[in-house]
C-alpha positions in Angstrom: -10.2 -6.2 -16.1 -8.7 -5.6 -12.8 -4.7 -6.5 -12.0 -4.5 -7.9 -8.3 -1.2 -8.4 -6.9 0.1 -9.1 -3.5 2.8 -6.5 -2.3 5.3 -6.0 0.1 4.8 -2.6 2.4 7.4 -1.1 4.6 6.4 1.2 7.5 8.2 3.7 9.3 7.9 6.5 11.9 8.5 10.3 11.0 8.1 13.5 12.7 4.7 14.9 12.3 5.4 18.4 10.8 5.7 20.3 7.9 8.2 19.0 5.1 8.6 15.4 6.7 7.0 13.7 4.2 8.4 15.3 1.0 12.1 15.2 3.0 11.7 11.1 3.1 10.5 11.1 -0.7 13.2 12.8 -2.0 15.6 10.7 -0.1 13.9 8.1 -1.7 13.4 9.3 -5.3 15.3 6.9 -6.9 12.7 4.4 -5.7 9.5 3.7 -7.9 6.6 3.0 -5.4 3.5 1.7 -6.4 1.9 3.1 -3.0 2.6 5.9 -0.3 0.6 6.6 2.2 1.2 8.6 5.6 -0.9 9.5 8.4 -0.4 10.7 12.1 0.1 8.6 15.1 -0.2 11.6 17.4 1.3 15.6 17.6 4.9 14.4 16.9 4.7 11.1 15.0 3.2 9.8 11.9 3.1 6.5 10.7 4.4 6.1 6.5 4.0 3.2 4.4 6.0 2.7 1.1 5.1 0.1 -0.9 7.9 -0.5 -3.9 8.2 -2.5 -6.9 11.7 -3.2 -6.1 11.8 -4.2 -2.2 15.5 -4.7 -2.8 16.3 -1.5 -3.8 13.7 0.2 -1.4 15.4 -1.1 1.4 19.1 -0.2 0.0 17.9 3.6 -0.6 16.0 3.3 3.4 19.4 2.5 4.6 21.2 4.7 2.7 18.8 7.6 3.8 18.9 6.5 7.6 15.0 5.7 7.4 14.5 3.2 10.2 11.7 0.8 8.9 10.0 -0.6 11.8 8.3 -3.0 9.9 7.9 -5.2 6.6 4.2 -6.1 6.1 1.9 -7.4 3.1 -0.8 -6.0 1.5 -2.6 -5.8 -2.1 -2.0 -3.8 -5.1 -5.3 -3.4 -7.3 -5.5 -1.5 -10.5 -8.1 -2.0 -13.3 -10.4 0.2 -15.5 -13.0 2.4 -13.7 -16.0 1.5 -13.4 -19.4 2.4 -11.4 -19.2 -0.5 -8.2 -15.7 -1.4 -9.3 -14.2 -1.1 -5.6 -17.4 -3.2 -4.3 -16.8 -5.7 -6.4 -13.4 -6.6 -4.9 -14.9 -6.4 -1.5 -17.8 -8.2 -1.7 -15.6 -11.2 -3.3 -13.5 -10.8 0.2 -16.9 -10.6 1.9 -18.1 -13.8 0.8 -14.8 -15.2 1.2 -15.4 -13.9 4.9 -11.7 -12.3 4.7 -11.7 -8.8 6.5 -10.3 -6.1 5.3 -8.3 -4.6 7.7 -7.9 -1.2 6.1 -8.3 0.0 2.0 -7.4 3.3 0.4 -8.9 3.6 -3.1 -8.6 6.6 -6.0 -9.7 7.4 -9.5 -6.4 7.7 -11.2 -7.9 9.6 -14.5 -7.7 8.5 -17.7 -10.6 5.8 -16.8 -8.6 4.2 -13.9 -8.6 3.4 -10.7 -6.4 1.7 -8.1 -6.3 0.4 -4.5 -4.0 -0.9 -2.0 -5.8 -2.9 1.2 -4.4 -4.7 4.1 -5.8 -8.4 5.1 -4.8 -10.2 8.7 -1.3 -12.1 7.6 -4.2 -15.4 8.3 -6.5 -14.4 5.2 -3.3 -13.4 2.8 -3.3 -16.7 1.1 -7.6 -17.2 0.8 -7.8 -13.4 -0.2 -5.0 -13.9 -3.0 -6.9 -16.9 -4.5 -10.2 -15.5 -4.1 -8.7 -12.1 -6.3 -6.3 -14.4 -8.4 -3.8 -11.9 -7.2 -0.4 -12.2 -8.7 
């Protein structure tokens, strides 16, 4: 059985070099995140999005670490047993729910498990969290 839940995400703007992104994780190791994922913008910037359990405490340990979040954004948090088609199964429910998804990153975690995190228009948040009985 799957776990759907609807998350909070922060992005922020880094340098795009070496070292950048493990110099913003340890200034926020204090910080459990269910999520991180990074990715460039162009040469000198990339885009990072952290998404915490605590969005409290995220944002305390941002500020204390002078990481300017640009934005606070939604999203989904999916984690369930693997299975063969498990990741189609969650998008064809959104298919036929005609939500789009407006991006998805998805990984075998071992151990038989697997996870996602994808990003809806703010329009479809409420239809895709019923359709997934998201918490």
């Amino acid at each position: 059985m799957d776990t759907v839940r609807q998350v909070e995400y922060f992005v922020a703007q880094i340098s795009n070099k070496a070292g950048q992104g493990a110099q913003v994780l340890n200034a926020l190791r204090d910080v459990n995140l269910l999520a991180f994922t990074g990715f460039p913008i162009n040469k000198r910037t990339a885009q990072v999005d952290f998404v915490p359990e605590d969005a409290a405490a995220f944002k305390v340990a941002a500020k204390r670490a002078k990481i300017k979040i640009k934005s606070k954004k939604g999203g989904f948090l999916v984690q369930g047993d693997d299975r063969t088609g498990a990741v189609a199964d969650v998008l064809s429910g959104l298919a036929d729910a005609k939500v789009n998804i407006t991006a998805i990153d998805a990984v075998a975690a071992g151990n038989g498990r697997w996870g996602a995190i994808f990003w809806v228009e703010a329009k479809d948040a409420k239809k895709a969290k019923k359709v997934l009985g998201a918490m």
